[in-house]
C-alpha positions in Angstrom: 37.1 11.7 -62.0 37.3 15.4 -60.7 34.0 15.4 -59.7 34.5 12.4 -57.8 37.4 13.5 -56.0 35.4 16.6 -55.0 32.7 14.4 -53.8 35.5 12.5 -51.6 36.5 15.7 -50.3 33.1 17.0 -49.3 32.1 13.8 -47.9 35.1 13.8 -45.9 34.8 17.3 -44.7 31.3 16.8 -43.8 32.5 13.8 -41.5 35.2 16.2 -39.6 32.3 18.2 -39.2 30.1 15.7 -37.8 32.8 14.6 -35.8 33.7 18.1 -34.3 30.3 18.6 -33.2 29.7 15.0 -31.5 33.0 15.6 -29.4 32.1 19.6 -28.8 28.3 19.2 -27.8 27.7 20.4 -24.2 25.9 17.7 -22.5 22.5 19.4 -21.1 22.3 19.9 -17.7 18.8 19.0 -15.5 18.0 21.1 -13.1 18.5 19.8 -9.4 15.2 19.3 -7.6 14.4 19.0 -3.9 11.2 17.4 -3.0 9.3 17.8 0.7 7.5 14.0 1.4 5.6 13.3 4.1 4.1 10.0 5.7 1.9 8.1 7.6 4.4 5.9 9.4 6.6 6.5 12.2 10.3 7.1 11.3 11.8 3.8 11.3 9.0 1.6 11.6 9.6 -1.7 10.6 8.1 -2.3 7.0 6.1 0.6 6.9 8.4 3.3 7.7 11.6 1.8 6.7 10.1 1.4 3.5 8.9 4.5 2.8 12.5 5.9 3.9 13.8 3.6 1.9 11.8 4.9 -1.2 13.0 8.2 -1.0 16.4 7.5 -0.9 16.2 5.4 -3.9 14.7 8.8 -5.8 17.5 10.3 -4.6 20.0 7.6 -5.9 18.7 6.6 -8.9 19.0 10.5 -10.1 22.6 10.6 -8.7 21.6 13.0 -5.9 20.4 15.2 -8.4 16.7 15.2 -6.9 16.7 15.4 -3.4 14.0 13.7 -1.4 13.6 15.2 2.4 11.7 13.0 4.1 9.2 13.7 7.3 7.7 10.8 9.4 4.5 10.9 11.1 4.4 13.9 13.8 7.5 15.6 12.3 6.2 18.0 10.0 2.4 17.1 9.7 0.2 14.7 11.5 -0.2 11.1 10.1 -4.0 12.0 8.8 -2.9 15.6 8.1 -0.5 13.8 4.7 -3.1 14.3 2.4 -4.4 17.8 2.4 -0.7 18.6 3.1 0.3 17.4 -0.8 -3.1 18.1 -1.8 -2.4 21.9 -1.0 0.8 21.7 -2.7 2.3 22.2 0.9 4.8 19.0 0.1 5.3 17.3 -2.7 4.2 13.6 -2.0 3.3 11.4 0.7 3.4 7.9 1.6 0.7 5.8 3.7 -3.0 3.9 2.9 -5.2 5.2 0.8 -7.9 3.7 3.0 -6.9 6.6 5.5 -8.8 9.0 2.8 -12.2 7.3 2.6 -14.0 10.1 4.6 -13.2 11.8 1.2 -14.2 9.7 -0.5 -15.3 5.5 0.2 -13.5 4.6 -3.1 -9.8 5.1 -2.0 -10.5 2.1 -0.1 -10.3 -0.3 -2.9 -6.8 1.4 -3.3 -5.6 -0.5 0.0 -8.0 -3.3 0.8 -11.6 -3.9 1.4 -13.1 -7.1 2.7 -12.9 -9.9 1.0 -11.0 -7.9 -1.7 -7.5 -8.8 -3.6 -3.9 -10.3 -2.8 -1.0 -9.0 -3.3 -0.8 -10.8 -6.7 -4.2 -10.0 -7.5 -4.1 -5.8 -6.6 -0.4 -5.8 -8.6 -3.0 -7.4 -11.4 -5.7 -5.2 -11.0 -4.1 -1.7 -10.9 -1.9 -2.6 -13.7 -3.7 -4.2 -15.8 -7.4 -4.5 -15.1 -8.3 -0.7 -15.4 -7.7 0.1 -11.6 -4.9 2.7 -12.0 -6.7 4.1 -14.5 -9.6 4.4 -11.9 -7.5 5.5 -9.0 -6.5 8.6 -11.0 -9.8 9.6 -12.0 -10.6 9.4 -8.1 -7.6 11.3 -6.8 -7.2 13.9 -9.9 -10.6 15.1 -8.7 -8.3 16.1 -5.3 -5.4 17.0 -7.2 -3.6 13.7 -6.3 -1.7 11.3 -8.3 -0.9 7.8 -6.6 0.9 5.1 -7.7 2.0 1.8 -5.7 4.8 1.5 -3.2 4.1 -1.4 -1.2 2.1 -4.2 0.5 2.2 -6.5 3.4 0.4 -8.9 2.2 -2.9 -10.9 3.9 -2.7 -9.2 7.5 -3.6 -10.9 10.8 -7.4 -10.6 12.0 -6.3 -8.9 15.1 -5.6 -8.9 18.6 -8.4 -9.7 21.3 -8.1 -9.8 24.9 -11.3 -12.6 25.0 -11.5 -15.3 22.6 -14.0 -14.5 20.0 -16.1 -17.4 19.4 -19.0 -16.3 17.3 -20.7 -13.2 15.6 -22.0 -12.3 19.3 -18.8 -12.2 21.0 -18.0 -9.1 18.3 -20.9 -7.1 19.7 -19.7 -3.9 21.9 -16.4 -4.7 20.9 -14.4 -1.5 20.6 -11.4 -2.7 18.0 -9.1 -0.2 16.0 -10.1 -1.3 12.1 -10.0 1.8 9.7 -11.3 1.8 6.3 -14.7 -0.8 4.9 -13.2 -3.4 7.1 -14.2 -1.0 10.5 -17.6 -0.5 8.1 -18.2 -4.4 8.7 -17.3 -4.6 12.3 -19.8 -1.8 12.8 -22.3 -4.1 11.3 -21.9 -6.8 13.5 -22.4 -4.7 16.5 -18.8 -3.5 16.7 -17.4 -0.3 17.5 -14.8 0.5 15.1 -11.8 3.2 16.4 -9.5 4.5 13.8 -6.1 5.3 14.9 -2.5 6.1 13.6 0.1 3.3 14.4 1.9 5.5 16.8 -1.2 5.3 19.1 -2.4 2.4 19.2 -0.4 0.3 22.2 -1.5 3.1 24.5 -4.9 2.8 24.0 -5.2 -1.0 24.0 -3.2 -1.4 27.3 -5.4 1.4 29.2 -8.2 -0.3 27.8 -9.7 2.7 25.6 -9.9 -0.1 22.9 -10.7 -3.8 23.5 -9.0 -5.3 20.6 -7.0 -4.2 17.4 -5.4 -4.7 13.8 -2.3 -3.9 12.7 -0.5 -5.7 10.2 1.3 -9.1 10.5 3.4 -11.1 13.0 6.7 -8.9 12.5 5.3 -5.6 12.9 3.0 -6.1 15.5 5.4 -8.0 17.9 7.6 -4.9 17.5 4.2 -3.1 18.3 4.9 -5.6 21.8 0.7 -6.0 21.3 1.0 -9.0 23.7 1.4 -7.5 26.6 -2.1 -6.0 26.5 -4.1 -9.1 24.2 -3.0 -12.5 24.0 -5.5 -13.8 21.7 -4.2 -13.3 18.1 -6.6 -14.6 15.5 -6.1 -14.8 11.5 -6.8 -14.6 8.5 -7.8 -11.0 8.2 -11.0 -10.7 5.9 -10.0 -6.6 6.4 -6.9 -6.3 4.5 -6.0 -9.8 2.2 -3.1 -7.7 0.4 -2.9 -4.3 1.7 -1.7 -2.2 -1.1 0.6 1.3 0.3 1.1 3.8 -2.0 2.4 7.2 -3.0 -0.2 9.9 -3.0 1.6 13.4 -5.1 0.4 16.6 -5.9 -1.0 16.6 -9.3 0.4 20.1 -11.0 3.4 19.3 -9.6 3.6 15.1 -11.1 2.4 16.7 -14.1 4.9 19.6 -14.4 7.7 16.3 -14.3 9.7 15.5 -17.2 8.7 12.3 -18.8 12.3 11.3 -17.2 11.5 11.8 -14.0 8.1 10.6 -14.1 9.7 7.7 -15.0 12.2 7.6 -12.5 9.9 7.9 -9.8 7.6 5.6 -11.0 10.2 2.8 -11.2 11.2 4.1 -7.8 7.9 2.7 -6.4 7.1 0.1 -8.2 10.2 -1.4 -7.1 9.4 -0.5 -3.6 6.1 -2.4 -3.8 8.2 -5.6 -5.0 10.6 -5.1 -2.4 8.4 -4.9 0.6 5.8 -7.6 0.5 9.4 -9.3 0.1 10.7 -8.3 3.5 7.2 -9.0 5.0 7.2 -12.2 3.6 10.9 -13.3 4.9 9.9 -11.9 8.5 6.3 -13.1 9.3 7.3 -16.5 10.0 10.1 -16.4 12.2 8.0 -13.5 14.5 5.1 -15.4 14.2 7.0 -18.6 16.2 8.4 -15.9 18.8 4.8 -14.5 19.6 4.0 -18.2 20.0 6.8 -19.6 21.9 8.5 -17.0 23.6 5.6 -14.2 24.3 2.9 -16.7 25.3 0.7 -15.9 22.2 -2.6 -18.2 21.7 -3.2 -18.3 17.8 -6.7 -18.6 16.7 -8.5 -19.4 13.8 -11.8 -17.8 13.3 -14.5 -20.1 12.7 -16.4 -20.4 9.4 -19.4 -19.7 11.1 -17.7 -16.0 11.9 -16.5 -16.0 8.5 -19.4 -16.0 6.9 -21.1 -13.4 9.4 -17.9 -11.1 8.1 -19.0 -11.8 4.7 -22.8 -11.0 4.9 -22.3 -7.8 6.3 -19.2 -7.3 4.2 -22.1 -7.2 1.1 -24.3 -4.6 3.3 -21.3 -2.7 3.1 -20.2 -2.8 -0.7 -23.9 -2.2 -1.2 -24.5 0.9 0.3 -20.3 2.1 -0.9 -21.7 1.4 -4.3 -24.7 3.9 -3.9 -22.5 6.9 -2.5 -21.4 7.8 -6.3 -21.3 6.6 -9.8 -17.8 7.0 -9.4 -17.9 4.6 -6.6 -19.8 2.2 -8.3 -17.5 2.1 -11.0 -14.4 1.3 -8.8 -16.1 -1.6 -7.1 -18.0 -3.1 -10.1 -14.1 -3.0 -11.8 -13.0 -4.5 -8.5 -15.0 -7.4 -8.6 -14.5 -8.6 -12.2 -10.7 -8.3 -11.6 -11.4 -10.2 -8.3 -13.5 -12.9 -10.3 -11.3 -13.1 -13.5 -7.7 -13.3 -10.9 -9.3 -15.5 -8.1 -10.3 -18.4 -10.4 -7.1 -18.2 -12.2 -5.5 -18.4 -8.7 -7.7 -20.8 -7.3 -6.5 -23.8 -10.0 -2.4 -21.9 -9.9 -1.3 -20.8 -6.9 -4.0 -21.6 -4.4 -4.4 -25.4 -5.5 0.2 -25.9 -5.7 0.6 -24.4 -2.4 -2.4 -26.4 -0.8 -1.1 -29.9 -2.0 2.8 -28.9 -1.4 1.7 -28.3 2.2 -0.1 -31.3 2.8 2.8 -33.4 1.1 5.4 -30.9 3.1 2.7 -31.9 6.5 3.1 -28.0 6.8 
């Protein structure tokens, strides 16, 4: 009996105890963080800027103000094409833009936006999570102290803006059009003279006639572009850019030196981004699309299947000789293709085949 009671005791005082130090226990404090990013994108810009803007602040909110994001647009602290050396030097902390601006670096980080005849948006979320591409895409931009991760897409961009109508292969020859990454690789093929440009300076060369044509992105962001007024022949789809992925591109010591918290947080920071975007892109197209058309005098064209397949023969020269630049390179695009082959017949008989027969039902 006595040693029970004693027992009671004890166990009782060793609750008060417990108690006294759950109620006492300072919480830990993380230390605040500010972070220099710096992008691609005019400030403001419509999809592209907004939304890297927009993923800052959500850093910023989603650690209570506790890491604080100052963010740079284009021109404001670095140059657009300056970004990457700027993180890579440690100068800033991240960036936001293509990767496909980097392939003078290297031709790989163009898989980690969009190469001909390459993936969806579906199909690169596919890929890079689950196919081995992330995996790839930081062996590739650890050898330049980067780490990347996905913060966006506008989904399958427009073919471009021409100020002639572009009837077959022949009509591309001579043709000085603004196409960065493989997709400029192709036009150069065909007898094209591929220009590569920021965003920012890109309606001043097409209306003074430096460049005969360009690419951009989609009906919303190039009518704000006000392309029109220089090319009224707008042709689609894009064999360029089918899903172009935007990412975030940060200096590698300084991911690494992160908590596993705040890798976290930024990661989910992105990610959500990338969701969010090809939403907004997806919402807006349409309605700009019928503008350009009815209001701005726009003549939509389909390029011919004939053209097509011209884009796809040299499209193969081009993969060909990317392949043979590295074994690294090789090993992006070979992992490329089976997620494109394993995804696209999936989508073919899912998605593809639905929205084909709700169409014709719909007569859209």
């Amino acid at each position: 009996m006595k040693r029970r009671e004693v027992l009671k005791k004890g166990l009782v005082g060793l609750g008060g105890v417990a108690a006294a130090t759950t109620i006492s226990a300072p919480a830990i404090a993380k230390e605040r963080m500010e972070i220099n990013m710096v992008s691609t994108w005019g400030r403001d810009f419509p999809g592209l800027g907004t939304g890297a803007q927009r993923f800052a602040k959500r850093v910023t909110d989603l650690s209570d103000g506790r890491i604080q994001v100052n963010y740079f647009a284009s021109g404001e602290r670095v140059k657009a094409f300056d970004s990457f050396d700027e993180v890579a030097s440690g100068n800033a902390q991240l960036y936001h833009g293509a990767e496909y601006y980097w392939k003078g670096k290297h031709p790989g980080f163009a898989y980690f936006t969009a190469v001909p005849f390459g993936l969806t948006y579906t199909e690169m979320n596919a890929w890079i999570r689950f196919g081995g591409g992330q995996e790839l895409w930081d062996k590739l931009a650890g050898d330049f102290g980067i780490k990347g991760l996905m913060c966006g897409n506008t989904g399958v961009q427009m073919g471009g803006w021409f100020r002639k109508e572009i009837n077959s292969a022949d009509d591309i020859k001579g043709l000085k059009m603004r196409m960065p990454g493989l997709g400029g690789d192709v036009l150069a093929k065909l007898g094209g003279s591929p220009v590569s440009l920021p965003g920012t300076q890109i309606y001043e060369n097409l209306v003074s006639g430096s460049i005969d044509a360009t690419e951009w992105v989609g009906p919303w962001n190039d009518q704000f572009m006000k392309f029109y007024e220089a090319a009224k022949y707008y042709y689609y789809p894009g064999m360029h850019e089918p899903g172009a992925m935007l990412g975030i591109g940060m200096n590698k010591s300084w991911w690494e030196g992160l908590s596993k918290a705040d890798q976290l947080l930024i990661n989910a920071a992105a990610s959500m981004e990338n969701d969010v975007m090809m939403s907004e892109y997806n919402a807006k197209n349409g309605a700009s699309l019928k503008q350009l058309v009815e209001e701005q005098g726009v003549k939509l064209r389909a390029f011919s299947d004939d053209i097509y397949d011209s884009f796809g023969e040299a499209a193969e020269e081009v993969f060909d000789e990317t392949r043979q630049h590295s074994a690294l390179a090789n090993e992006i695009h070979e992992s490329f293709a089976k997620a494109r082959q394993e995804v696209g017949s999936w989508a073919k008989i899912s998605d593809q085949a639905y929205v084909s027969q709700r169409n014709r039902v719909l007569g859209l």
